[in-house]
N, C-alpha and C positions, 0 to 999 in steps of 0.2 A: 504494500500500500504506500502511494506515494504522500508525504510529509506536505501539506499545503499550508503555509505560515498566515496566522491570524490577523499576524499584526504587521504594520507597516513602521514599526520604530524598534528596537533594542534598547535595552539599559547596556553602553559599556563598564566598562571595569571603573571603580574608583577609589584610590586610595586603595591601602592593604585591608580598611577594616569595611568601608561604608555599603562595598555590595560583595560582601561574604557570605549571607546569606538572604541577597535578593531572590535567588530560585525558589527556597523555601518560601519566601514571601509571595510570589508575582507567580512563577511558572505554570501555576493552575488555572489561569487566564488565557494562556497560552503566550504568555511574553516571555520571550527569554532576555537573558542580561548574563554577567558575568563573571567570576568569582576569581582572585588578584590567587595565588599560590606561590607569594614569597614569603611569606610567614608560616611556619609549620608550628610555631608555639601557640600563636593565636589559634589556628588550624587548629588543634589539639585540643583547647579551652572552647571554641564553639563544638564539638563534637560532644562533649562531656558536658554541656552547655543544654542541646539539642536529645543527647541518650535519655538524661532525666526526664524535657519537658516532654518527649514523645512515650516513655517508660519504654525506653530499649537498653539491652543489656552496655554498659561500658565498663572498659578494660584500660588502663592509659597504657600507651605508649610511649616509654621515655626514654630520655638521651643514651641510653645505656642498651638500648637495641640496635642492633649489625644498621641498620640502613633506615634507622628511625625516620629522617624525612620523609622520605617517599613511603612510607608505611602509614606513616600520621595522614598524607595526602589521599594517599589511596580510599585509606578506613571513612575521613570527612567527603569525600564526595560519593560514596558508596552511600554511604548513611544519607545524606542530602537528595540521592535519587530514588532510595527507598520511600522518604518522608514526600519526595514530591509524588510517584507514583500512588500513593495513601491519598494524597491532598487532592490528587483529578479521579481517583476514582472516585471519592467523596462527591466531590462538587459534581459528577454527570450524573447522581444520584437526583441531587440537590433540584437539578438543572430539569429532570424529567418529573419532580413530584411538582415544584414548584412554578408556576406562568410568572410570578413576580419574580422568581430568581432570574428563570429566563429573560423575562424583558430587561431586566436590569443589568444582563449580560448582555445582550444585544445593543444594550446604548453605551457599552465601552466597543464595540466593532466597529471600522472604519466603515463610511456609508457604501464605499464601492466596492467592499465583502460580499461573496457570491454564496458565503456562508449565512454572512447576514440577510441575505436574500431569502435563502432556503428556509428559515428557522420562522420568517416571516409567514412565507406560503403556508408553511405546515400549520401554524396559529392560526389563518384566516382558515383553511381550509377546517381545518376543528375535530374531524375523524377521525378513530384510532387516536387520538391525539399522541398518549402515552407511548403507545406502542411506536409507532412510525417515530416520534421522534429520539426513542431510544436506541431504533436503529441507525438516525442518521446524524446523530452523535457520537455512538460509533465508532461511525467511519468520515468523518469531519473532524471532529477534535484530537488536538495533540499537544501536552504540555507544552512551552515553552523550552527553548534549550537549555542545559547546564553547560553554559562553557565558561574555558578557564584562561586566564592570563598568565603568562611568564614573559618579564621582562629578560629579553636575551641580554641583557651586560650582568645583569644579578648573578653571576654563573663563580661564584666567589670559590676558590681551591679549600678542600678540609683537609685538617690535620688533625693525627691522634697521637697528641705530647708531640715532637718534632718532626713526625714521620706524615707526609704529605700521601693522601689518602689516593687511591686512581681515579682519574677524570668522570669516570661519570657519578661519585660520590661530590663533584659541583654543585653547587647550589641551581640552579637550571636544570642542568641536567635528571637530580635527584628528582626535582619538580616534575619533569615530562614523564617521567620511568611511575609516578608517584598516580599522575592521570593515564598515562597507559595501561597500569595494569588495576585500572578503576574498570565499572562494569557501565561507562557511562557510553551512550553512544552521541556522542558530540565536538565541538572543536575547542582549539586550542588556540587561543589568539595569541602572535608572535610579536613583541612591540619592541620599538628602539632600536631597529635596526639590524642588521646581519651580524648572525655570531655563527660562521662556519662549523665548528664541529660542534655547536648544540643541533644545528643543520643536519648533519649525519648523522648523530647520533639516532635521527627519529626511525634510521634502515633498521633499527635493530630489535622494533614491533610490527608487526602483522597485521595490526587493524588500520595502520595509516595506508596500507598500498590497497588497490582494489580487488573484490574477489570475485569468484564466477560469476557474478550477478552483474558485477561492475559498479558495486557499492560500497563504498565506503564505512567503516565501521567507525573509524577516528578520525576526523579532516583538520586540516590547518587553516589559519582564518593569517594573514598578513596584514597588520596596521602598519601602513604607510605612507608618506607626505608627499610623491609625485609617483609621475607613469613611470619615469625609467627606474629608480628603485625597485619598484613594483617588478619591472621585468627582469632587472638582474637579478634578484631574490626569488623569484618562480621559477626562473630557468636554472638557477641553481641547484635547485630544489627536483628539479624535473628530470636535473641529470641522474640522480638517485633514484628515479623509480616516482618521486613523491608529489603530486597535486593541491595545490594549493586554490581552497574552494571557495574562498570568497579574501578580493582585498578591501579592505578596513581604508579608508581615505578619512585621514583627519587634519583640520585646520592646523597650520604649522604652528600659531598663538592662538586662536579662539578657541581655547578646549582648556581642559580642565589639565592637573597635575606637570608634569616633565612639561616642557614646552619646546619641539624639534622644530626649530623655522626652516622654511629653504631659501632657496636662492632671489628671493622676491617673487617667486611663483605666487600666484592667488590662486584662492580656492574654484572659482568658479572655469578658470582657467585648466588649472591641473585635470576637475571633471569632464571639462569638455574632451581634452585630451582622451580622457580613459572612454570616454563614447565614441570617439571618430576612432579609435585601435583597441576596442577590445577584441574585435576577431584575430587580430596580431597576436597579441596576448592569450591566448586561447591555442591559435594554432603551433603555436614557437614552444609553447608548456607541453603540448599533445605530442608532436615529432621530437622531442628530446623525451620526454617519458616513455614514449611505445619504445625507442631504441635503449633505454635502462631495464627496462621490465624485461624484454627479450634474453638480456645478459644473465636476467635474475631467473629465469624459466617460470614467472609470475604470468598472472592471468590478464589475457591484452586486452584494452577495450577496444573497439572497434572506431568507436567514435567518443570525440573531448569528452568529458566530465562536465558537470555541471560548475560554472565557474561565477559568480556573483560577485557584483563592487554595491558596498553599500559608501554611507559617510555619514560623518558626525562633527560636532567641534561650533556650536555658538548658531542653535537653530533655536528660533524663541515663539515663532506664530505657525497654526494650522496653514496659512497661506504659505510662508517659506518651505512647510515639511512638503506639501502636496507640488509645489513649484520646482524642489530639488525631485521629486518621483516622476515627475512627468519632463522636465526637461531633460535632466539627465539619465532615466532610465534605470535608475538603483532600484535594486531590490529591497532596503529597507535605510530606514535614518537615524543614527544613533541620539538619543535623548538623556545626557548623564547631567549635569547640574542640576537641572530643576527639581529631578528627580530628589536629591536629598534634601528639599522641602516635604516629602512623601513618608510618611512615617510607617505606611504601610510596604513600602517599596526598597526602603535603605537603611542602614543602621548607623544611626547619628544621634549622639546624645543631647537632652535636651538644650542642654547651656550653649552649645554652640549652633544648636539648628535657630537659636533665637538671634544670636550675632550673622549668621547669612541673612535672617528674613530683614534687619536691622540694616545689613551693608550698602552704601551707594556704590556707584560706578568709581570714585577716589579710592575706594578701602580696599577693592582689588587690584593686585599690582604682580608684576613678573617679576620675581624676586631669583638670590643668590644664598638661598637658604640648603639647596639640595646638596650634600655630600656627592652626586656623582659631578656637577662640575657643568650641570646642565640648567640651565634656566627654571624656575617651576612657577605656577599660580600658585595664589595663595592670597590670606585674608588680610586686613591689620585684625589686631586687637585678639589672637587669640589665645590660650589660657600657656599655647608653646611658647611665645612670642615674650609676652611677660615670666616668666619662671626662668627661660634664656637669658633676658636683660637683668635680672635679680642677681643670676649667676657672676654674667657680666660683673657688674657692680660690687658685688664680693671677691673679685679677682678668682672666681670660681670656674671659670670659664670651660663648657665644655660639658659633653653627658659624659657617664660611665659604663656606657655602651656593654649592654647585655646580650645585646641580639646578635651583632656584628653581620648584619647582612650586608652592608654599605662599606664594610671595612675592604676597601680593594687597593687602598693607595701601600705600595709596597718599597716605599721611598726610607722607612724609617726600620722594618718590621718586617720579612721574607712573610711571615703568615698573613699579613694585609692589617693594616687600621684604618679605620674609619675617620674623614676629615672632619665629623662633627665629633671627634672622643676627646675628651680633656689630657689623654695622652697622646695626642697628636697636638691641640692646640697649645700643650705647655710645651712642648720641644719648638714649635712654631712660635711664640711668643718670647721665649729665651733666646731664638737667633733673633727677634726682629729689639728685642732689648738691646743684644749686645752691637748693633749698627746704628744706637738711636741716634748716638752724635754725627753722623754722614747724611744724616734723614731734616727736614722742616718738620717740625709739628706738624703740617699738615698731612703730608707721606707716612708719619709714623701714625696720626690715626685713623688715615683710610687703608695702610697697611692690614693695624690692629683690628681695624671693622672687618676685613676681609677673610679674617682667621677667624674672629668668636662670632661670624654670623650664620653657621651651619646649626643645623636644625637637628635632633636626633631623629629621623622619618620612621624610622623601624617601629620605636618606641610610640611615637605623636600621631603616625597616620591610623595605629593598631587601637589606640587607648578609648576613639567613639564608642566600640564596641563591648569594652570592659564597664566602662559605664553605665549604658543604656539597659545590657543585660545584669547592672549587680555581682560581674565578676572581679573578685581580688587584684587590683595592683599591684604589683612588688616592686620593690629598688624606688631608685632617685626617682623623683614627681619630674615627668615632661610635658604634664597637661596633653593638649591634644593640636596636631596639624589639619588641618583641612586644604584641599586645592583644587576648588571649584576653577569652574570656567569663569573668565569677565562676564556672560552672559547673563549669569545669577545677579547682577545688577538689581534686574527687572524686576523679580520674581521677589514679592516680598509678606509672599505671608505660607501659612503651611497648609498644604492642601491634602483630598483626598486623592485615592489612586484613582475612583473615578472620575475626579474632577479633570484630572491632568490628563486622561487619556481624553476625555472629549476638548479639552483644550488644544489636544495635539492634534484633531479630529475633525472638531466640528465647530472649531473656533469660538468652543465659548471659555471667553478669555480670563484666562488669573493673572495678567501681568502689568503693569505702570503704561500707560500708553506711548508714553516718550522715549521711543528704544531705536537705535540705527538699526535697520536691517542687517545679517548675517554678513554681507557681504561687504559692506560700507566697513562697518566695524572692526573687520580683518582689516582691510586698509588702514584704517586709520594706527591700528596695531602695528602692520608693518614701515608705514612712516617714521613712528615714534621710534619705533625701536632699530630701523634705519637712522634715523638722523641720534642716538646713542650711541650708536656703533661707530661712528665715525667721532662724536668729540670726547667716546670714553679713550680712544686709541691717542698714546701723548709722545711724543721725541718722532723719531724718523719714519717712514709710511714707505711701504715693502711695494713693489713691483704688483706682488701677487696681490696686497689687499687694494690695492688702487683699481686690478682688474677684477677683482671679485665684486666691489660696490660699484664700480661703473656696470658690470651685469644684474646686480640687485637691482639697481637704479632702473633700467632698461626693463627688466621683467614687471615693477612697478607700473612702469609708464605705461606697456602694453597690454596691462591686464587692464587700468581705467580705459582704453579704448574698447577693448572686449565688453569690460559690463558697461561701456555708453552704448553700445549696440544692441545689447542683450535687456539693458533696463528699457530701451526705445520699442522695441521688439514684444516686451509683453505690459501687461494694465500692473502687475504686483510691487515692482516697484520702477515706474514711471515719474511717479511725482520726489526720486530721488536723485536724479540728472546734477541738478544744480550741486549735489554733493559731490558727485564727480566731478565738478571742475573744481570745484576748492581744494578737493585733496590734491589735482593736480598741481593746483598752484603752491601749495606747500612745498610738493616734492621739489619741483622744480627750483624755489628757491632754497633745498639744500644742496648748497654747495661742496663738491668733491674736492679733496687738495691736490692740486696739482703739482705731480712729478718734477722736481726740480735737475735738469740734466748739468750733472760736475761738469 
């Protein structure tokens, strides 16, 4: 039976704690979303968390078992598909006793649902009512999916005392081996980029290649920021046998958490791209995977797989979700900020779901809190942010890192530390002491800010969840991080799950009305933070960075002609013209420094 998807939006992943357990939440709607599996301790505490509240047997698994990660991983999404699988049979119960359940299931389905069609007929028609609509429930409904994230850099080396443990005991890796030999039949979203032998490593399970059927048991999902990434990363992939079943296209800035910009690519740009070559992309995956599989005496399909581009990253009105499905052709649109306004949808403790509903469009900012070195969102004012400056202030500076997920910098330390541990910023505050006198005041404290502004993530993104569910904190207080998208601007009070689904739907609206559209708003992201990148750079300007922002600049310029064409071309956002020409005028009057020839 083939899998007909419900919904026309996804929850993506967010943060390690906030959709950890959205499946259990949402899946019996038939919305899938996504579950972060770089925490195997948290991982371990919502299992034992979930045994209780559902009364199933638990057992912990602790550090002191052979391949405890990937065991804690395996047990928590095992247990999660069990509990969802309880939750939809429940609710088709629910769905055929009750006309009120039904209807009020039918007014979260998007209007041009063929299902929502059907469930309609069956009501007016009135006959059998029970019966026929038990059958056609069925064979129409199907939970939402359980998929899972792994950030490919998280791929951190173990050691047991000095002895450096074999590669696939990596943190990554541990993770995939942890959802492999899970009993889930879903994908695995691959973010941040290419990590070749977490790449490989996936030959070494059976549910990822196809079987006689030409079905997939395990698929890979690719988030990533343009088309060619996307196809170097597929066809890498392809050389090994392996198919990658749907790309993830997310706003380089308008999205939540890590923030991966490109090259001044815009978003609207990037998708038109993946619409004029997705058959490229299709067939270049197909002829280098049939010629892998043949090597491997694996089962050949005749014809491509099913291949899906969805996207995500700063989509706020029913008019933009239905705009990006009909222009661009995706399969579905990722919906993550809002969502942790959704109490039923996310896991976010109260103190902070009240500082997002609180935040203006000033309070979110692209900050340099993240220990990998990579830009992140994020909020002011949150409970991480104050306990850090506390630190600060007591010359405390630093967490005492429990987790060491983040510990990769191997500058001080062969087993890796973490640039947010107070043993890395006291070795980094002792060298920048002993240069104070070659430094201004000024150098010595945007040095010093540059050292004690890392965040503990591990700790901060994990601790919504300890909260909201009443589970025990231990060690030094890191309050908690959040990193929504700048979009949550808008969105300032807490809604129900049905409200937001018909907000994403049928436009009936939960949001401030003064909001740039998706597209606008990326620009204006990537000016700001173009014309940063140029006056944070200070002394001499390199050949290469002169030609890298004279092509930012340029991919800039060419996307405000694309969406002056594209906003002229359709009624949705028409009366936003005028904004295109201001941001052009801005860009234009940032100036590039010019190459000084000796």
């Amino acid at each position: 039976m083939t899998k007909k998807n419900l919904h026309t939006f996804h929850i993506p992943v967010m943060g390690l704690a906030y959709t950890i357990d959205s499946p259990i939440r949402v899946a019996q709607y038939g919305i899938s979303s996504v579950v972060a599996l770089a925490d195997d301790d948290l991982i371990e505490k919502m299992r034992n968390f979930y045994s209780t509240k559902f009364n199933i047997p638990y057992e912990e698994i602790t550090q002191k078992f052979h391949d405890y990660r990937a065991e804690r991983i395996t047990s928590y999404l095992n247990l999660v598909d069990k509990i969802v699988k309880e939750k939809f049979e429940n609710f088709k119960i629910e769905l055929t006793e009750s006309k009120t359940a039904l209807e009020n299931f039918m007014s979260m389905l998007p209007n041009t649902s063929d299902i929502k069609k059907g469930f309609q007929n069956l009501l007016d028609d009135g006959i059998a009512f029970k019966e026929n609509i038990q059958n056609y429930i069925e064979t129409h409904l199907f939970p939402g999916e359980i998929d899972v994230n792994i950030m490919t850099k998280l791929d951190k080396d173990n050691f047991i005392k000095n002895e450096q443990l074999p590669i696939e005991f990596n943190d990554a890796h541990a993770a995939l081996r942890g959802f492999a030999n899970s009993n889930l039949e879903s994908s695995v979203v691959l973010s941040a980029g290419m990590n070749p032998r977490l790449f490989g490593y996936f030959e070494n399970f059976k549910d990822f290649f196809p079987n006689e059927n030409n079905q997939l048991k395990k698929k890979i999902i690719l988030k990533v920021s343009d088309f060619r990434s996307a196809m170097i990363q597929g066809n890498f992939l392809a050389k090994k046998g392996l198919w990658v079943s749907e790309y993830r296209i997310e706003s380089g800035l308008n999205c939540g958490g890590h923030a991966f910009a490109t090259d001044g690519l815009l978003l609207g740009t990037i998708l038109e791209e993946f619409k004029q070559k997705k058959d490229q992309l299709v067939q270049s995956a197909h002829d280098l995977m049939i010629k892998a599989l043949q090597t491997k005496n694996q089962s050949i399909p005749e014809n491509p797989l099913e291949l899906k581009i969805t996207v995500q990253g700063g989509v706020g009105t029913a008019a933009e979700h239905e705009f990006l499905l009909d222009e661009y052709h995706v399969n579905s649109v990722g919906w993550g900020s809002p969502f942790l306004l959704v109490p039923e949808a996310t896991s976010v403790d109260q103190e902070t779901r009240n500082l997002l509903m609180k935040a203006k469009e000033d309070d979110f900012y692209l900050s340099n809190i993240s220990p990998l070195g990579v830009p992140f969102n994020t909020l002011k004012g949150t409970t991480n942010e104050f306990l850090k400056q506390k630190r600060i202030h007591e010359n405390k500076a630093g967490s005492s890192c429990p987790k060491k997920f983040l510990a990769l910098s191997k500058e001080y330390d062969p087993h890796g530390i973490c640039t947010a541990s107070k043993k890395y910023q006291d070795i980094k505050l002792e060298e920048l002491e002993a240069k104070k006198d070659s430094l201004s005041a000024d150098e010595f404290e945007k040095s010093k800010i540059k050292i004690t502004e890392k965040s503990c993530l591990c700790v901060g993104l994990a601790n919504a969840s300890y909260l909201e569910n009443d589970i025990k904190i231990k060690g030094q207080a890191q309050g908690v991080v959040i990193c929504p998208g700048p979009n949550l601007a808008y969105f300032d009070q807490e809604v129900s799950l049905k409200d937001m689904i018909q907000h994403i739907y049928q436009g009936k609206s939960v949001i401030r009305t003064e909001r740039p559209n998706l597209f606008i708003k990326e620009l204006k992201m990537y000016i700001t933070y173009f014309r940063n990148e140029i006056q944070s750079v200070s002394g001499e300007f390199t050949a290469a960075q002169l030609k890298k922002w004279n092509s930012f600049k340029s991919n800039l310029l060419d996307g405000i002609e694309y969406y002056k064409n594209l906003f002229e071309s359709t009624t949705v956002f028409k009366g936003d013209i005028d904004q295109l020409d201001s941001c052009k005028s801005e860009l234009v009057d940032i100036k590039i420094p010019v190459s000084e020839l000796v």
